[in-house]
C-alpha beads as a LAMMPS data file, in Angstrom:
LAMMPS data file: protein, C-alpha beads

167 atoms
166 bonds

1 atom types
1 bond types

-500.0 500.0 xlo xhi
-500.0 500.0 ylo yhi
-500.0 500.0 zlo zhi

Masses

1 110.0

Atoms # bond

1 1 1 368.261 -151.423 59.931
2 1 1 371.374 -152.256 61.722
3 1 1 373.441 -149.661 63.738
4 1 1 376.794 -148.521 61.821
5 1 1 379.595 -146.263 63.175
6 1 1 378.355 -144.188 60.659
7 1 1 374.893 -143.680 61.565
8 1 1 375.941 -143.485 65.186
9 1 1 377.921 -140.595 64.469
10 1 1 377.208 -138.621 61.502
11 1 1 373.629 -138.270 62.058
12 1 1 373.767 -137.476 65.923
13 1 1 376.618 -134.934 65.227
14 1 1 374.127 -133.390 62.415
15 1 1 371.773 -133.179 64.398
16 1 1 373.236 -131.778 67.741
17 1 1 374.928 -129.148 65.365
18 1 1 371.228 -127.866 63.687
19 1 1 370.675 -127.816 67.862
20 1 1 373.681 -125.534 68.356
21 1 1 372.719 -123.308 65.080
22 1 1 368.792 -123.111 66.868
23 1 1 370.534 -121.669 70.543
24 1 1 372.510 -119.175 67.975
25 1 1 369.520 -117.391 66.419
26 1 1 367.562 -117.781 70.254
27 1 1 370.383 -115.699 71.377
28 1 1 370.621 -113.569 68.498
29 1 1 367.100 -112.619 69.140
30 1 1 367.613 -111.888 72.514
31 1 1 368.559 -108.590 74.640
32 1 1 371.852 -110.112 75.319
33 1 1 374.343 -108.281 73.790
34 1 1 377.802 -110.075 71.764
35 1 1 379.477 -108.806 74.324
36 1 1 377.309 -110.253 76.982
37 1 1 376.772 -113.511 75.557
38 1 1 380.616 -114.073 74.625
39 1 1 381.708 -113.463 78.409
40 1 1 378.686 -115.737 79.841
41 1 1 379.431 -118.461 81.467
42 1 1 377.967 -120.808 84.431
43 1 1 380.863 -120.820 87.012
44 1 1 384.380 -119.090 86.706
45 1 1 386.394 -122.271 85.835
46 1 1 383.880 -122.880 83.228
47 1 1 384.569 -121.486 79.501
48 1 1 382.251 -118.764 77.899
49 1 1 379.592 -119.413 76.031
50 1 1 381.812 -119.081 72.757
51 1 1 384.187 -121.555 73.464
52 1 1 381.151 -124.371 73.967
53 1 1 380.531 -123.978 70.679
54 1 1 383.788 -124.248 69.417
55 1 1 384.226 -127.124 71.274
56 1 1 381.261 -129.122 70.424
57 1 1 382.025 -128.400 66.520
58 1 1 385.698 -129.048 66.809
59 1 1 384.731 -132.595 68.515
60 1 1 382.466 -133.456 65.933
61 1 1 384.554 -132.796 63.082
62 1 1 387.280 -134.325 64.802
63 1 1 385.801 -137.517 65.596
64 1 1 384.607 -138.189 62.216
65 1 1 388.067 -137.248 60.540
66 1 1 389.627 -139.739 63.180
67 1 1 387.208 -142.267 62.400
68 1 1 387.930 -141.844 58.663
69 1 1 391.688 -141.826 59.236
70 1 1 392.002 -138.210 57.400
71 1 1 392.424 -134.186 58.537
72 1 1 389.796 -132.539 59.892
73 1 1 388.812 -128.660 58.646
74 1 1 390.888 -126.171 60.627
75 1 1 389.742 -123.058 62.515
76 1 1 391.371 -120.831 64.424
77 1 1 389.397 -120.424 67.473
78 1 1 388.969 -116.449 67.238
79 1 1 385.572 -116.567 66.669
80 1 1 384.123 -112.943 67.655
81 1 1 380.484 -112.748 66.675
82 1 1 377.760 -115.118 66.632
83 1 1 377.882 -115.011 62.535
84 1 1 381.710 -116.651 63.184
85 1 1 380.216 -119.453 65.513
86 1 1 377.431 -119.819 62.868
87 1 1 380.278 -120.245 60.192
88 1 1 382.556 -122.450 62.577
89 1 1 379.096 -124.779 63.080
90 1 1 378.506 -124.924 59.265
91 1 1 381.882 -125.671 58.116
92 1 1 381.361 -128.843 60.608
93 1 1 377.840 -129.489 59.815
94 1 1 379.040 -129.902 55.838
95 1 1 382.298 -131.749 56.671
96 1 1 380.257 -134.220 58.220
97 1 1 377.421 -133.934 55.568
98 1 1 379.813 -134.678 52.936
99 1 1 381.716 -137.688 54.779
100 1 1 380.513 -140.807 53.308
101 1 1 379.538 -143.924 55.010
102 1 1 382.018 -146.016 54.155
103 1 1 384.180 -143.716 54.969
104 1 1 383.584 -144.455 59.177
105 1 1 382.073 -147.975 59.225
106 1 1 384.475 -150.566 59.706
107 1 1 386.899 -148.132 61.965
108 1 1 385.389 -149.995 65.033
109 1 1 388.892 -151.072 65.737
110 1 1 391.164 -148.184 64.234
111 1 1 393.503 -147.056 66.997
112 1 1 393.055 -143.406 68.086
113 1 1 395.223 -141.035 69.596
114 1 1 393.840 -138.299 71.616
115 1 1 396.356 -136.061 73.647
116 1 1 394.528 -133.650 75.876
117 1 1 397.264 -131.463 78.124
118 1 1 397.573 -133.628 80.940
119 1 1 397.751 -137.025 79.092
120 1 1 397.342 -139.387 75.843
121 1 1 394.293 -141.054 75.582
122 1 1 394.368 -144.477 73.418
123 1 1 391.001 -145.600 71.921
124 1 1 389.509 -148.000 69.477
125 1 1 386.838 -146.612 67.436
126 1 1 383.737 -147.742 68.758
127 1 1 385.256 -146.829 72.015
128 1 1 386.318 -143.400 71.064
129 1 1 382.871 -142.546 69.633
130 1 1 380.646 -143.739 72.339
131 1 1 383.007 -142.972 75.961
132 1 1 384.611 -140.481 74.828
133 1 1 383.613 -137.990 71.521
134 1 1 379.728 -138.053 71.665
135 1 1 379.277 -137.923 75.881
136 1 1 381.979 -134.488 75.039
137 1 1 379.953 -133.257 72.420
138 1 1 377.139 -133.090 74.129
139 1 1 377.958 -131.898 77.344
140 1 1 379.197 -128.540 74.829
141 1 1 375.970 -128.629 73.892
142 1 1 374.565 -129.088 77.226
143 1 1 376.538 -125.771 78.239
144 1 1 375.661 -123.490 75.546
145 1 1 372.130 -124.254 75.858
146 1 1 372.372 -123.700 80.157
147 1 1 374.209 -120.700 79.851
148 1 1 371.301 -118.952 77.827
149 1 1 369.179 -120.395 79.632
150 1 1 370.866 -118.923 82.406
151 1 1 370.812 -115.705 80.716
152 1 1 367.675 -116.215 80.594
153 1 1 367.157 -116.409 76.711
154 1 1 364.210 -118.269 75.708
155 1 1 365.162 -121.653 75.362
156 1 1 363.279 -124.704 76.629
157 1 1 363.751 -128.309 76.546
158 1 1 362.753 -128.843 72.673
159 1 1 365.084 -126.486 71.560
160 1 1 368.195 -128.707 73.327
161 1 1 366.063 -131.834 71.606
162 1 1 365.821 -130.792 68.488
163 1 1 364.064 -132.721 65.225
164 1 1 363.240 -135.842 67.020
165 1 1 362.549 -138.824 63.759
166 1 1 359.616 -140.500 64.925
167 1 1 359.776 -143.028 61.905

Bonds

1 1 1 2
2 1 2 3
3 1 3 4
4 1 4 5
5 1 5 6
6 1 6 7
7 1 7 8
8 1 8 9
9 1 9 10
10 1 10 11
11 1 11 12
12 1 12 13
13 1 13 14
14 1 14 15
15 1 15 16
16 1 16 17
17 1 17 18
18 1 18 19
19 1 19 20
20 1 20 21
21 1 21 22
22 1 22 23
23 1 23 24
24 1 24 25
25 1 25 26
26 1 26 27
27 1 27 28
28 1 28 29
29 1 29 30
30 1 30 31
31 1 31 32
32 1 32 33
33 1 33 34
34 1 34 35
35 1 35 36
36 1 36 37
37 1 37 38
38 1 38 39
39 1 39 40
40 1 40 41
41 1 41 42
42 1 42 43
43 1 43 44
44 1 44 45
45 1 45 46
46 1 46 47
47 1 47 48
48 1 48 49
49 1 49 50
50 1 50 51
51 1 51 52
52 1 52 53
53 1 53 54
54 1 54 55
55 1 55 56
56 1 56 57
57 1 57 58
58 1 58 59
59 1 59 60
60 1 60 61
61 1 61 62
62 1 62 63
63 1 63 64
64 1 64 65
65 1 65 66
66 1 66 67
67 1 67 68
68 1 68 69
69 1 69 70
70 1 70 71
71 1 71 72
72 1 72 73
73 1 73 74
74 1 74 75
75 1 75 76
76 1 76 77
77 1 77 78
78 1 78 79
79 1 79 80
80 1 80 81
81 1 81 82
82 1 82 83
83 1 83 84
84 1 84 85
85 1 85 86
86 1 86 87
87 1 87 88
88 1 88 89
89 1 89 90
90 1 90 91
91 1 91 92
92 1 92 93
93 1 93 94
94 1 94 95
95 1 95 96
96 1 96 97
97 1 97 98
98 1 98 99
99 1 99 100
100 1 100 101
101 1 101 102
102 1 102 103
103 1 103 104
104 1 104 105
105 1 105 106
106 1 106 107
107 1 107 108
108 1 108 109
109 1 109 110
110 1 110 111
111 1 111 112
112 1 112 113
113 1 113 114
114 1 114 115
115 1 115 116
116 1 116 117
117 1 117 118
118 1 118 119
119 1 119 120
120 1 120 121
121 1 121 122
122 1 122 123
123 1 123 124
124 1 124 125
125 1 125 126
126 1 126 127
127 1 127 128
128 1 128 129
129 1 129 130
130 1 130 131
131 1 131 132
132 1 132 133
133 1 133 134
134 1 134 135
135 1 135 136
136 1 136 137
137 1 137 138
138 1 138 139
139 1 139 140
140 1 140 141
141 1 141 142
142 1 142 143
143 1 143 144
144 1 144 145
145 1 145 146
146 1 146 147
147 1 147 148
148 1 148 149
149 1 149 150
150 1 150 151
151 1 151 152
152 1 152 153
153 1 153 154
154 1 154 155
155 1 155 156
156 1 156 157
157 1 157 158
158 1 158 159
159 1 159 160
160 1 160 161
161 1 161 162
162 1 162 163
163 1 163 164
164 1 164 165
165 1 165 166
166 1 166 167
């Protein structure tokens, strides 16, 4: 089977998501506190654990709307309990569920606009997905899972893994 911008993307993001839904019930089940877990981070200039979550969803959803050339599911970033990061990685996980193939393959080319504070970053598709959106999505990913880790919530390599298809 040949490699699509769709199966590049939709199934990775899927994927890493059911990863950031596994670190939420880990630290759910651990002594941390909300309160605890919400300020945790790895360094001071780093965001909290809360914010690596939003930001590995938001990028996700993101990058497949931009892909698709069409608006992306809205939050509003005031997530304040691990049941609102659940919801915030759900409403992702089924936008991207839900996106058809065709919507994505053939966007190889399509011109994207990113603007980040300090610039405007132009992309083509293929581009966008593999230098820029999934490298950012998982480095969220990497952070959520390091700060619990950190914490010292019970989380090992397999968890950041996840279902690995051995077909």
């Amino acid at each position: 089977m040949a490699i699509t911008l769709y199966s590049a993307s939709a199934p990775l993001f899927i994927r890493g998501l059911d990863v950031l839904s596994n670190l939420l019930d880990k630290a759910e089940a651990s002594s941390l506190s909300e309160a605890e877990l919400f300020e945790a981070r790895l360094a001071e200039d780093m965001h909290p654990f809360p914010n690596q979550i939003r930001m590995a969803a938001f990028g996700a959803r993101a990058c497949m709307a931009r892909l698709a050339g069409i608006d992306w599911p809205r939050t509003d970033d005031t997530e304040a309990s691990i049941a609102d990061l659940r919801a915030t990685v759900a409403l992702t996980r089924s936008f991207i569920s839900q996106m058809p193939p065709d919507a994505v393959d053939g966007a190889e080319d399509r011109q994207i606009v990113v603007k980040v504070p300090s610039m405007e970053l132009n992309f083509r598709g293929q581009g966008f997905l593999t230098s820029f959106a999934l490298p950012n999505f998982y480095f969220h990913i990497s952070m959520a899972y390091a700060i619990l880790r950190n914490r010292g919530v019970d989380v090992g390599k397999r968890d950041f893994l996840g279902a690995i298809e051995l077909t």
